[in-house]
C-alpha positions in Angstrom: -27.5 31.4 -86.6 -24.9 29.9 -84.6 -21.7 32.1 -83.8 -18.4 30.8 -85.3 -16.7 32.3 -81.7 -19.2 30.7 -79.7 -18.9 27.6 -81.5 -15.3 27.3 -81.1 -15.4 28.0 -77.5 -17.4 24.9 -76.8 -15.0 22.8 -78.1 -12.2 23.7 -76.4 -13.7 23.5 -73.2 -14.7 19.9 -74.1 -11.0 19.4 -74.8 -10.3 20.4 -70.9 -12.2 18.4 -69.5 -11.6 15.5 -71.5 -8.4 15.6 -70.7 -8.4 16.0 -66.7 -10.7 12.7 -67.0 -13.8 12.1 -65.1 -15.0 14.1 -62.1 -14.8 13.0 -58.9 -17.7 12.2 -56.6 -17.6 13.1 -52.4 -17.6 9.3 -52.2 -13.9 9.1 -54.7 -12.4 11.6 -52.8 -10.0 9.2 -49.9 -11.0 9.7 -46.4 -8.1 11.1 -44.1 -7.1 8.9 -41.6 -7.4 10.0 -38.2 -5.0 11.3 -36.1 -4.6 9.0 -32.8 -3.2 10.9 -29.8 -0.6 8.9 -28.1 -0.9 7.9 -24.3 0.9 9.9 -21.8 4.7 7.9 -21.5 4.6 6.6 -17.9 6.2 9.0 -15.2 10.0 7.0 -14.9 11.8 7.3 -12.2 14.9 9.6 -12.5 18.0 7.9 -14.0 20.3 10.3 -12.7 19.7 8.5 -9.1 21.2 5.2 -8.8 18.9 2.8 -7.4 19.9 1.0 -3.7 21.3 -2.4 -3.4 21.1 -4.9 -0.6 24.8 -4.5 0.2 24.7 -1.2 0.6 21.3 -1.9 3.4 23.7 -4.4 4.8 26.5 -1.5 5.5 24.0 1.2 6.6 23.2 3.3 9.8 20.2 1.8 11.3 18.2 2.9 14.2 17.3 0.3 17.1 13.4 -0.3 17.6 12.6 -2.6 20.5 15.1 -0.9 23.0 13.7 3.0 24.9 16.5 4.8 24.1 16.1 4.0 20.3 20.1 4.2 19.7 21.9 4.7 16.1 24.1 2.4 15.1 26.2 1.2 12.3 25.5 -2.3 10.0 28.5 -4.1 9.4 28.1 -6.9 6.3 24.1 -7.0 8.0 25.3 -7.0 11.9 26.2 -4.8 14.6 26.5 -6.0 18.3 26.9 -4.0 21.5 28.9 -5.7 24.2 30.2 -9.7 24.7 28.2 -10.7 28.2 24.8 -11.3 27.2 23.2 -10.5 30.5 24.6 -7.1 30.9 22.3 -4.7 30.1 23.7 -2.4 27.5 24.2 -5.6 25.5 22.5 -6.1 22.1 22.7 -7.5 18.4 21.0 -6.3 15.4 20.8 -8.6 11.9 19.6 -8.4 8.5 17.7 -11.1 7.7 17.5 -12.1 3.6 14.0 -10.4 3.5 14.6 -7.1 1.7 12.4 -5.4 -1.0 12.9 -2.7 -3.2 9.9 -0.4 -4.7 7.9 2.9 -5.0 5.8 4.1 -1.9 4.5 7.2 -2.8 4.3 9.6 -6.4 8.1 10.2 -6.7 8.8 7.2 -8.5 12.3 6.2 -6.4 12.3 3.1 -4.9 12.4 2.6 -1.1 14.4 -0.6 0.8 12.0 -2.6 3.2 14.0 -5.0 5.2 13.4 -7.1 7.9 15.8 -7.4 10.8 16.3 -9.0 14.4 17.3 -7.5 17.5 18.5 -9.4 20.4 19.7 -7.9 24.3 20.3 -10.7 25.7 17.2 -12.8 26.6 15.2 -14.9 24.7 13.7 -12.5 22.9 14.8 -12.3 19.3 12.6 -9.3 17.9 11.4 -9.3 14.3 11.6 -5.5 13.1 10.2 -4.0 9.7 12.7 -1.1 8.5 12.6 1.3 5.8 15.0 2.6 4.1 14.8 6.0 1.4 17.1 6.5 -1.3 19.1 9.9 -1.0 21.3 10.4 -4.2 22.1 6.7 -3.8 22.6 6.6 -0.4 20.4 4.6 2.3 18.9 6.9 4.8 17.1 5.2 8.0 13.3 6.4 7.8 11.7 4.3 10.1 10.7 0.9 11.6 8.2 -1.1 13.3 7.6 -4.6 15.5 6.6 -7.4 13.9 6.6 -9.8 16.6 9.2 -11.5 18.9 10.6 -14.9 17.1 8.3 -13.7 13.8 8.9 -16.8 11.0 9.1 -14.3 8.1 7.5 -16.3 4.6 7.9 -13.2 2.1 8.5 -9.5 2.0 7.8 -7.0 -1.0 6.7 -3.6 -2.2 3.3 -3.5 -4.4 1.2 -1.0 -5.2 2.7 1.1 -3.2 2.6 -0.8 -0.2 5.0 -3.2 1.6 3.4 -6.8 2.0 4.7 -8.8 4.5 3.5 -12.5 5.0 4.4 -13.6 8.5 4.0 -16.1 11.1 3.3 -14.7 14.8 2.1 -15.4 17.6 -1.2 -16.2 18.6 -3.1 -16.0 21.7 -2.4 -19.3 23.3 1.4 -19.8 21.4 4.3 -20.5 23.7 7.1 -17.8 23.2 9.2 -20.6 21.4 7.0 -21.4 18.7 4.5 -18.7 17.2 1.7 -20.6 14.9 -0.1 -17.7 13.5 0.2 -17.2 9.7 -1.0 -13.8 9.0 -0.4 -11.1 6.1 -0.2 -7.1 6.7 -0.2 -3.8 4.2 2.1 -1.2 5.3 2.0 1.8 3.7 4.4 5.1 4.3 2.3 8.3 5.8 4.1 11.0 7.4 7.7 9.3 8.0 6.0 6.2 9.5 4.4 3.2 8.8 0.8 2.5 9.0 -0.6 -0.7 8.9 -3.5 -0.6 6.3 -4.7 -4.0 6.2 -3.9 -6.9 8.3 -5.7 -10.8 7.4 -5.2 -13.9 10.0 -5.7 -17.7 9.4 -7.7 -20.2 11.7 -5.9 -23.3 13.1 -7.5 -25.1 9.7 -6.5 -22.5 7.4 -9.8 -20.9 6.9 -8.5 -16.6 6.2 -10.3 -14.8 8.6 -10.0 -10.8 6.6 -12.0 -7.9 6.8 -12.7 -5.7 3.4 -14.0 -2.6 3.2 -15.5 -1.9 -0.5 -17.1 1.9 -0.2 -15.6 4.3 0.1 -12.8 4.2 -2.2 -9.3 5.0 -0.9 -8.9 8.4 -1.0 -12.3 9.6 -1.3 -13.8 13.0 -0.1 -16.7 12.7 2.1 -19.2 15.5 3.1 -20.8 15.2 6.9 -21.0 11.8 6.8 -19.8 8.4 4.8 -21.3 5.3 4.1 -19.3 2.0 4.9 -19.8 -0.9 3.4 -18.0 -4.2 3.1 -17.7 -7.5 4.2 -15.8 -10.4 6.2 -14.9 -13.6 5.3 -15.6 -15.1 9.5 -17.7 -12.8 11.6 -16.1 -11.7 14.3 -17.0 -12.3 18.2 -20.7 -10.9 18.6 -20.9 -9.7 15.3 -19.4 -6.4 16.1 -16.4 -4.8 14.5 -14.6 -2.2 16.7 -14.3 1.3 14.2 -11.9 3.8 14.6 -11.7 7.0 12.9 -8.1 9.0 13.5 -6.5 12.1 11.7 -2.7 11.7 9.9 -1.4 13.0 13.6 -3.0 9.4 15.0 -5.7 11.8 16.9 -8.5 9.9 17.9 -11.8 11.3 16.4 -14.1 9.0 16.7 -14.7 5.2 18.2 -17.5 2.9 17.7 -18.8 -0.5 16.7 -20.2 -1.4 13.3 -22.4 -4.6 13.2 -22.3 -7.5 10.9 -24.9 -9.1 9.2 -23.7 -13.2 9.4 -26.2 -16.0 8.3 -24.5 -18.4 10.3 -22.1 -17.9 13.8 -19.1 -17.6 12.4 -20.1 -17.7 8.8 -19.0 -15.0 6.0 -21.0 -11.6 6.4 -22.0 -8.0 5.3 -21.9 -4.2 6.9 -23.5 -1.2 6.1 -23.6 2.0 8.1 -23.2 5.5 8.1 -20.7 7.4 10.4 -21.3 10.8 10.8 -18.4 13.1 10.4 -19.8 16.5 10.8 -17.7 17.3 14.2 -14.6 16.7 11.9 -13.5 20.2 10.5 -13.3 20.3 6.8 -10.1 19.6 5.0 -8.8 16.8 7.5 -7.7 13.7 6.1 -9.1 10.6 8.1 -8.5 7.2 8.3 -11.3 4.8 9.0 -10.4 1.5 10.5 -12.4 -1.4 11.1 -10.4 -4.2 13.3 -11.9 -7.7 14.2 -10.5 -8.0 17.7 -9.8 -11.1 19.7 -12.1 -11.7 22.5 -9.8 -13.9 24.3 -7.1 -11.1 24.5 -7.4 -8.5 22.8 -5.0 -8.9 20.0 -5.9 -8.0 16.8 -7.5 -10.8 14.0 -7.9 -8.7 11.3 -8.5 -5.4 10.1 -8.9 -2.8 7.1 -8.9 1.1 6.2 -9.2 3.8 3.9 -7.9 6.9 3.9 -10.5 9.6 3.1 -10.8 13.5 2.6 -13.5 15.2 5.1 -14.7 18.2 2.9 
């Protein structure tokens, strides 16, 4: 026989949970939606520095290049000039041409001024310099410059990647000092307070780009006792041979050699490979490996390409 208590206790449990409605499965229960991680927010520069203008590049101290004693001297509206007699010998000019860039060359996110001026003492020389400019609380401060080329026929100037490009007509081996013909382009990038030149491409007389590219190893790699170079050129250069030179940040010469180039054809595109042993290097130097295609009628150089790497 059935207890009245027990009977009475069913039903009222079937009352609950009748009236919470049906149960719910795992598969009724909604899935929570996953919580995405935003990106890092790019590194700004500060705002509390005000960025540089041209006029104020125009109106700066700026120090002379292509003379010895390397003088100081103040831009007035983009010119200063020493002296009235063009054939005395402290006389000279300086003038900011239209060619001025602004960007980031290294981590700090402030923006540097490249500009491109032209000295003059006199002569016919009319010397195409590469200036850079760093911004101190606002304020253009002279860092350092470098020749371009007398009479230089400048095409563009800017800052990428944290390099200055600089597209450039020079002269070539057999161009009067009147007229330079040679269209090249060159990668400066800031190292130390001074400019190195990273990568510099030529062009042929029919406008065939004559460039050198290394692809391994990386830009700012570490290497261990040796490192394996690899690349190619576009024109292979006179006897297949590309000059190497391997220098510390101090331009300290460590090591000089030749790579060769495998080229189907004489003057065709072509490969490199090689190993350069590095074990006389002490660990921790930073290096730079250069490889420079150099002119067999005089010297000058046709085209070139490095990477800075980490002996470890």
């Amino acid at each position: 026989m059935v207890r009245a208590h027990s009977i009475a206790g069913f039903l009222l449990l079937t009352l609950v949970i009748s009236s919470c409605g049906p149960l719910k499965t795992a598969s009724d229960v909604p899935t929570a939606a996953p919580v995405l991680e935003s990106p890092p927010a790019p590194t700004a520069p500060p705002t509390s520095i005000p960025v540089l203008t041209a006029d104020q590049i125009r109106n700066s101290p700026y120090q002379i290049n292509a003379r010895d004693d390397h003088p100081v001297v103040k831009l007035s509206n983009g010119q200063y000039q020493q002296g009235t007699d063009p054939f005395s010998p402290d006389y000279a000019t300086v003038f900011v041409s239209d060619f001025i860039a602004f960007g980031a060359l290294n981590a700090d996110g402030i923006n540097e001024a490249a500009v491109v001026t032209y000295e003059n003492f006199g002569g016919t020389g009319n010397f195409a310099i590469l200036a850079l400019y760093r911004n101190e609380n606002g304020a253009p401060v002279f860092v350092t410059s470098t020749l371009i080329d007398d009479r230089a026929k400048i095409n563009a100037l800017e800052i990428e990647d944290k390099e200055i490009v600089l597209d450039a007509i020079v002269h070539g081996s057999e161009d009067p000092g009147c007229c330079p013909a040679l269209p090249t382009t060159r990668r400066y990038a800031l190292m130390g307070g001074q400019l190195h030149l990273m990568n510099l491409s030529t062009a042929t007389p029919n406008g065939e780009k004559r460039q050198v590219h290394i692809a391994t190893p990386a830009d700012g790699a570490e290497v261990t006792g040796s490192v394996q170079i690899t690349g190619d050129v576009t024109i292979a250069p006179f006897e297949s041979s590309l000059d190497t030179r391997i220098y510390d940040s101090a331009g300290n010469e460590l090591y000089v050699g030749a790579i060769q180039v495998a080229a189907p054809a004489l003057g065709g595109p072509g490969t490199f490979d090689t190993i350069i042993d590095l074990s006389e290097i002490p660990s921790g130097t930073t290096v730079f490996v250069e490889l420079q295609d150099i002119s067999a009628a005089d010297g000058s150089l046709l085209a070139m390409d490095s990477v800075q790497l980490v002996v470890k």
